[in-house]
LUMKE-813204 format. One record per residue (C-alpha): residue number from 0; residue in one letter; chain; x, y, z. Coordinates in steps of 0.1 Angstrom, whole numbers, plus 2048, in hexadecimal, padded with zeros to 3 digits. Layout:
<rs>
<NUM, "A", "A", <X, Y, Z>> ...
</rs>
This chain:
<rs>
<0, "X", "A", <919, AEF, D27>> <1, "X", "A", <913, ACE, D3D>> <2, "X", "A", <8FD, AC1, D21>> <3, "X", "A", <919, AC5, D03>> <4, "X", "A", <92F, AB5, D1F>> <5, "X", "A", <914, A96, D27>> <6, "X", "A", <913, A90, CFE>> <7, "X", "A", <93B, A93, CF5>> <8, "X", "A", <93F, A75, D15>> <9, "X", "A", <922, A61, D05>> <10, "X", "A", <92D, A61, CDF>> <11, "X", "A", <953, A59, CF1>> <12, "X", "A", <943, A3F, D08>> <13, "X", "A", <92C, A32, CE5>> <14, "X", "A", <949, A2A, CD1>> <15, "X", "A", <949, A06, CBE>> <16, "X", "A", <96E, A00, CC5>> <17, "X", "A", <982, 9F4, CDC>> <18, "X", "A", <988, A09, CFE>> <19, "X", "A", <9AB, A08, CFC>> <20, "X", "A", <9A6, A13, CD7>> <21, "X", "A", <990, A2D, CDD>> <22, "X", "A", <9A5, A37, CFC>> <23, "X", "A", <9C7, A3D, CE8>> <24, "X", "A", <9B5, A53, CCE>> <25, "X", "A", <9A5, A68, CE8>> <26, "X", "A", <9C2, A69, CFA>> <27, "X", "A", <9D8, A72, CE0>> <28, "X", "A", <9BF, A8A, CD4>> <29, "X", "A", <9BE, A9D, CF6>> <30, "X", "A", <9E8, A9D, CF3>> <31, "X", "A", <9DF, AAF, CD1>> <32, "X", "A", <9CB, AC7, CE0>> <33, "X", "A", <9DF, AD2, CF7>> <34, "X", "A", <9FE, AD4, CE2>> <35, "X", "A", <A0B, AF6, CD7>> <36, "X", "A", <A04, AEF, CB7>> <37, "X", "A", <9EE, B0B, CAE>> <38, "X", "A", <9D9, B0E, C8F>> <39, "X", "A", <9E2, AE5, C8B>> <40, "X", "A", <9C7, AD3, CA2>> <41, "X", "A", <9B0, AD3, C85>> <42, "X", "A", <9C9, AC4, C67>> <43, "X", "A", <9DA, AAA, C81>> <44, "X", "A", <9BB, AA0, C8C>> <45, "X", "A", <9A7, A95, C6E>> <46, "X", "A", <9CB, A88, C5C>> <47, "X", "A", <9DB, A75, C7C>> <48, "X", "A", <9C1, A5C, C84>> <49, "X", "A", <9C2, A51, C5E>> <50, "X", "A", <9E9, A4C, C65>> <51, "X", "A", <9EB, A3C, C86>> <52, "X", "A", <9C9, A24, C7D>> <53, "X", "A", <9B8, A34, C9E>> <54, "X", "A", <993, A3C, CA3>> <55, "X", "A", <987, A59, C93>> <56, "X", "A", <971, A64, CA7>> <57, "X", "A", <97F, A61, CC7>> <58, "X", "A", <99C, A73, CBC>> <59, "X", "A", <989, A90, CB1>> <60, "X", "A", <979, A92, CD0>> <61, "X", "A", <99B, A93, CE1>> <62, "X", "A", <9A9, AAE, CCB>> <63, "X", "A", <986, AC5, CC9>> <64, "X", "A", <98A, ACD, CF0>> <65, "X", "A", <99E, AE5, CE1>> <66, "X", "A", <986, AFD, CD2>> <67, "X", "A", <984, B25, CCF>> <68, "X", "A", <972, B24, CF8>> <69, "X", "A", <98D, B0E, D05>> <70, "X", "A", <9AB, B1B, CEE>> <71, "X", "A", <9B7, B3B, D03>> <72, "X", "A", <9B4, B27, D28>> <73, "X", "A", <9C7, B0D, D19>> <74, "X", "A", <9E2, B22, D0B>> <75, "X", "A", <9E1, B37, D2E>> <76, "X", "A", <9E5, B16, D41>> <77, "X", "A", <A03, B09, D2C>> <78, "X", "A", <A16, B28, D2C>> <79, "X", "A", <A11, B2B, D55>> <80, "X", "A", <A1D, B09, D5D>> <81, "X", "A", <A3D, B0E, D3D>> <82, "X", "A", <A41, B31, D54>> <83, "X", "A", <A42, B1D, D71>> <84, "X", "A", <A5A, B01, D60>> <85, "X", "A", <A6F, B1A, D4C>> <86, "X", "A", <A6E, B39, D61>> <87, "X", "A", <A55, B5B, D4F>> <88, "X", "A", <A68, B6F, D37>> <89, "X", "A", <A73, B91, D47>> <90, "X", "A", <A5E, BA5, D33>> <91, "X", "A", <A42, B92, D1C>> <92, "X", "A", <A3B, BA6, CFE>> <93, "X", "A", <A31, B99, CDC>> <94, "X", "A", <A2F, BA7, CB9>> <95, "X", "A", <A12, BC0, CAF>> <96, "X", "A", <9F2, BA1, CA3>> <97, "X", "A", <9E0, BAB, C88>> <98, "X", "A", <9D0, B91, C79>> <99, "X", "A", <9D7, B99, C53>> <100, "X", "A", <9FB, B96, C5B>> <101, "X", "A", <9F9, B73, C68>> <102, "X", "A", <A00, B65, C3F>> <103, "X", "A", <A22, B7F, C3E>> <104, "X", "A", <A45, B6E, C45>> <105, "X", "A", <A49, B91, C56>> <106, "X", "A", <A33, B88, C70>> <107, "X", "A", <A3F, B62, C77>> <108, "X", "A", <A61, B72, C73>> <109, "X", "A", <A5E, B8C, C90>> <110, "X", "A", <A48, B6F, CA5>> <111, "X", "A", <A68, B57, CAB>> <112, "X", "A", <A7E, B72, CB5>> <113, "X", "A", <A66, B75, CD0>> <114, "X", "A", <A69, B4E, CD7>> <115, "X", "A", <A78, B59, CFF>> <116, "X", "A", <A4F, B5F, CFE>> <117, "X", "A", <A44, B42, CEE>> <118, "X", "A", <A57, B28, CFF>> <119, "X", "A", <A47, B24, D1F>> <120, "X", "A", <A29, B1F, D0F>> <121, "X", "A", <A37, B04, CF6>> <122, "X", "A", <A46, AF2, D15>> <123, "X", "A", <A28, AF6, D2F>> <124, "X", "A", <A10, AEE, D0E>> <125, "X", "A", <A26, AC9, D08>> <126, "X", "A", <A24, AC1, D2F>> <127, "X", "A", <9FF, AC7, D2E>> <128, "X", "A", <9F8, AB2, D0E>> <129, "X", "A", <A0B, A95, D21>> <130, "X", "A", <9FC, A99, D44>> <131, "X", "A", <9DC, A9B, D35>> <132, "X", "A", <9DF, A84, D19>> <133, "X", "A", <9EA, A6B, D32>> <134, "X", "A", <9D1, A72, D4A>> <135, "X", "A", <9B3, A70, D2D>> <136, "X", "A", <9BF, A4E, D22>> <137, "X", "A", <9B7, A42, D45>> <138, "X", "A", <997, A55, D4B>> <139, "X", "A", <98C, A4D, D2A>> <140, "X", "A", <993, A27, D2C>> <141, "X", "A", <982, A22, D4B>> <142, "X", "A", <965, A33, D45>> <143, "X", "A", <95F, A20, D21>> <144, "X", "A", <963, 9FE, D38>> <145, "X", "A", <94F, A0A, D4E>> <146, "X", "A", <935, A13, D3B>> <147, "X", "A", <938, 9F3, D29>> <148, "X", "A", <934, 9DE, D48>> <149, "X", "A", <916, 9ED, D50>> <150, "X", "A", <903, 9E9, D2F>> <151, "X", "A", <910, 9C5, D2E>> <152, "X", "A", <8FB, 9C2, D51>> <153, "X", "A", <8DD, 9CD, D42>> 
</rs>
């Protein structure tokens, strides 16, 4: 695990762009991430950069922290701190999953009337993306200098 961490910092760091370039699209790739958008990471993040003119890569890096091992403590985290915001539902129950059932109205239909549910985890999910987001921009700007300064020494 450190060593897929030590490679995803040294493509970021690697990038032929500007830091503050490559700094928005990560950033704003980590907001993606952490969005409740679920099921969207993937479409948004290979059609947004086109749209916004922001590196690629470093926006794709941003959104794939989300992934299937980080999905569930990310969703866990964002509906804590909305339960925290927002107050927790009485009584959390949602709609029998099944899989197969995801492509039926039925299901999508019977999902939003559960929305008391589903709220704190839209509203904790958006204060992550933007704490996080921010926080990313930062991080990832001042390591790219950093790392830039360095190999300029050299």
């Amino acid at each position: 695990m450190r060593e897929k961490l030590a490679h995803f910092i040294r493509r970021l760091l690697s990038l032929d762009d500007t830091p503050e370039h490559i700094a928005k699209a990560f950033a704003l790739g980590v907001f993606l991430a952490f969005s409740p958008l679920v099921g969207l990471h993937l479409f948004l993040g290979v059609t947004l950069p086109f749209f916004l003119g922001l590196n690629r890569i470093a926006f794709l890096l941003g959104v794939f922290i989300n992934n299937p091992w980080t999905l569930i403590p990310i969703y866990a985290a964002g509906t804590y701190l909305g339960g925290l915001v927002m107050g927790f539902p009485p009584r959390p129950t949602l709609p029998d999953f099944e899989w197969h059932l995801i492509w039926n109205s039925d299901f999508w239909t019977q999902l939003a009337g559960h929305w008391r549910v589903l709220k704190p985890m839209f509203v904790g999910s958006f204060i992550l993306s933007a704490l996080l987001s921010a926080f990313s921009y930062f991080a990832a700007l001042y390591l790219i200098r950093q790392r830039r300064a360095r190999r300029e020494n050299y």
